[in-house]
N, C-alpha and C positions, 0 to 999 in steps of 0.2 A: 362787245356786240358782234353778231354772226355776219357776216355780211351776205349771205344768202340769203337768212331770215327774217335778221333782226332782231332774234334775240339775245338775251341776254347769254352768256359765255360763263360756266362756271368759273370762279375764281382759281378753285384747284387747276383747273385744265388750260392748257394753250398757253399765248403768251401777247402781249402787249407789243403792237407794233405804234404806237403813238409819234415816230418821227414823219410814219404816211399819213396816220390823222389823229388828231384829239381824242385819246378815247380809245381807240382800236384795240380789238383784243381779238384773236385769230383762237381759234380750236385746234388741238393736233390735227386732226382728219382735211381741215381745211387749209393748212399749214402745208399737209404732205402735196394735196392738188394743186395749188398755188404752184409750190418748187417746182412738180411733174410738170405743169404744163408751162413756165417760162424757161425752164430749161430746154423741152424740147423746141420753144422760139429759139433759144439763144441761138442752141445750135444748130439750126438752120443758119443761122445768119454767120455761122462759122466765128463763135464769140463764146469765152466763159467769163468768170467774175473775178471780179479784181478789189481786194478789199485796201483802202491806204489810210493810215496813220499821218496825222495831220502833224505836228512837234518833231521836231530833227528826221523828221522823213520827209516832208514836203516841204517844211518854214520852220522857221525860230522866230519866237514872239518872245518878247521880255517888257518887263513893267517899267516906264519911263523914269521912275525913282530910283531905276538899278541901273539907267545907266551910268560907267563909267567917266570920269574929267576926260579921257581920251573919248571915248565915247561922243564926247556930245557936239562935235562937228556932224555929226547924222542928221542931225531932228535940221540943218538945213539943206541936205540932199534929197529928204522923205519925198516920194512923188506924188503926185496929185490925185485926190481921190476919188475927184472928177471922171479919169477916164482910165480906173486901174488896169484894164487891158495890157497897157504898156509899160507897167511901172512893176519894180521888185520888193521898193523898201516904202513903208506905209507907219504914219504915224495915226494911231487910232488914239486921238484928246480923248474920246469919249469912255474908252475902256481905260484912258490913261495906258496905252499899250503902243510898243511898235512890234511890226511886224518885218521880217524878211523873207523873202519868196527864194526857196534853194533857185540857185541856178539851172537854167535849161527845165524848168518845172514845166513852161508851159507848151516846150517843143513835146515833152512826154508825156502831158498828158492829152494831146491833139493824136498822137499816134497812138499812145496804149487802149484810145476807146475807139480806135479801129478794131479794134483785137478781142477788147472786153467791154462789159456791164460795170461800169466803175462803182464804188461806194465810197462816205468819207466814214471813218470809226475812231473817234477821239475820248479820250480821257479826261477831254475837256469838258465846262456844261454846254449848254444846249444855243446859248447867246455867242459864246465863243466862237465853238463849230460852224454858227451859220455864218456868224461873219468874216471867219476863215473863208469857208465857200463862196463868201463872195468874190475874193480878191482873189480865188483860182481859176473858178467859172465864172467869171460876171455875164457871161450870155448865157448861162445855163444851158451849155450845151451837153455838160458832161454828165452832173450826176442826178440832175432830175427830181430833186428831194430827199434822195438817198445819202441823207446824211445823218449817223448814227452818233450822239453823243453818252459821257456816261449815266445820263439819267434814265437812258434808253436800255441801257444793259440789264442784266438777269441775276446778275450775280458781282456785289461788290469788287471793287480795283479786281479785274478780269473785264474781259473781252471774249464773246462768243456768237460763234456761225448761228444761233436760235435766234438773233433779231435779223439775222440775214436772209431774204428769201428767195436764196439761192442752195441749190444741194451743195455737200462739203467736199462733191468729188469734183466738182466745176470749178471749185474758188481757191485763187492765191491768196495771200495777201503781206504785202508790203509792213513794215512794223519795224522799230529800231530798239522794242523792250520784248523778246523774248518770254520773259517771266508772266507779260500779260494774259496766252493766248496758250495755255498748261494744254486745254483739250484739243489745241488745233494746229500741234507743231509740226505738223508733217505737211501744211499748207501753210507756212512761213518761209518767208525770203527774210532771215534777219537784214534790215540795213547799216552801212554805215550812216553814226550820226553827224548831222548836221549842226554844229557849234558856232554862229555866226557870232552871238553877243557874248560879252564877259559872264553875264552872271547863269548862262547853260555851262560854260566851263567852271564856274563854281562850284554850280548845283550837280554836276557829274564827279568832283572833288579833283577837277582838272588844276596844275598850277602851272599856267600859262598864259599867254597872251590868245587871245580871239584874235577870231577871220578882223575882227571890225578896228579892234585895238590896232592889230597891224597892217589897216588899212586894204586888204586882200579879198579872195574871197575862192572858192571851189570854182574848178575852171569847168567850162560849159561843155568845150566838145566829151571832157574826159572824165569826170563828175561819175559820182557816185549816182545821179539817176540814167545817165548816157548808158553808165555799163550794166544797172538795170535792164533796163530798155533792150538792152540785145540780148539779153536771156528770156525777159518776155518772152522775145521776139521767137527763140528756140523753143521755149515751153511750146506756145502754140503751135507753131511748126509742128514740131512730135505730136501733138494732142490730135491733131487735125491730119495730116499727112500721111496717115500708117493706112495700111491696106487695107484692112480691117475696116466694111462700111459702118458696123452697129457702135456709132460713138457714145449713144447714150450708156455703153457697158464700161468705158474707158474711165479712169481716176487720174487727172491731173494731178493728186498727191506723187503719183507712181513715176510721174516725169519728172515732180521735183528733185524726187530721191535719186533719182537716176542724173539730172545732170549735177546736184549737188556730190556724187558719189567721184563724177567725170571732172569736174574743176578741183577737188581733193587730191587727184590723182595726176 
């Protein structure tokens, strides 16, 4: 449906935005006005987009039946689900799931949406995702709805910037499988992944012990989102910072290449 008009959207044309509402389906034309005009918000407000993958980029979730005889001193450290604000490690009975929040998740993501227009985009379904989202934002302060699972997508196991309504010259995005995002690699930060439980190092054909088996875990100040975080921190910098007033002519891809070319080097 149009959202100008109210009519109906041909099938062949536009695309399905149903993570914003039940039903939504956007027209190219009305696609392109959308981007135009919340990009030229963003960037007043001196912010671009920031796409993050939920699994060994923000948390490792695993199905309670996999965990390990080492393992199962957890299920009575899990924190309360009461007031997840304060808590990392989350035993979800209901999915039959727990969860781990990486380290330092929630100092990064208080600062990165100073910066950016955050989104969630998972691989996961659409129950998962939201209640990933909750245990990241339980105030909702971050991503606002913007949470994109794969039922959402366009195109089977892939990921792409067309459910995003944001231009592709605005947006990074965070992702620790490369392979998902073939049309959008010059807007990827690969990460390092996040292995907290045994059966992620299985599933990756790891033969070792986990963060959890050995009782450990990624340290906060030095963490693989910490030193994220200070590249953000230069992305934007460079994005915003250059003499040059017409940002809307600028491509954030063009920063990434450019500090990915300076840490190479």
């Amino acid at each position: 449906m149009c959202i100008l008009c109210g009519q109906r959207v041909d099938d062949e044309s536009g695309v399905t935005f149903g993570y914003i509402h039940k039903g939504l389906r956007l027209g190219n034309d009305e696609i392109v006005r959308l981007r135009s005009t919340d990009m030229k918000n963003l960037l007043r407000h001196k912010k671009l987009y920031l796409v993050l993958d939920l699994d060994h980029t923000l948390l490792n979730s695993t199905q309670l039946n996999h965990l390990t005889a080492e393992e199962e001193y957890l299920k009575g450290q899990s924190d309360s689900m009461q007031d997840v604000s304060k808590g990392s490690l989350f035993m979800l009975e209901f999915m039959h799931m727990m969860t781990k929040l990486r380290p330092f998740v929630r100092t990064f993501l208080k600062e990165a949406s100073e910066m950016f227009e955050m989104y969630i985009y998972t691989m996961g379904d659409r129950p998962y995702a939201l209640e990933m989202a909750k245990l990241l934002d339980p105030k909702k302060e971050y991503f606002n709805g913007r949470v994109i699972s794969r039922d959402d997508g366009t195109q089977k196991h892939q990921k792409g910037l067309d459910v995003v309504l944001g231009q592709d010259s605005a947006v990074v995005i965070l992702d620790d499988t490369e392979n998902a995002w073939t049309k959008h690699k010059d807007n990827l930060i690969l990460m390092e992944r996040y292995h907290f439980f045994a059966s992620s190092c299985r599933q990756f054909g790891f033969d070792c012990r986990s963060l959890s088996q050995l009782k450990s875990d990624e340290s906060e100040p030095d963490g693989a989102l910490a030193s994220i975080l200070k590249i953000l921190r230069q992305i934007h910098h460079i994005f915003f910072d250059e003499l040059d007033s017409d940002l809307a002519s600028r491509d954030v891809r063009q920063v990434c290449l450019l500090l990915s070319f300076e840490i190479q080097n």
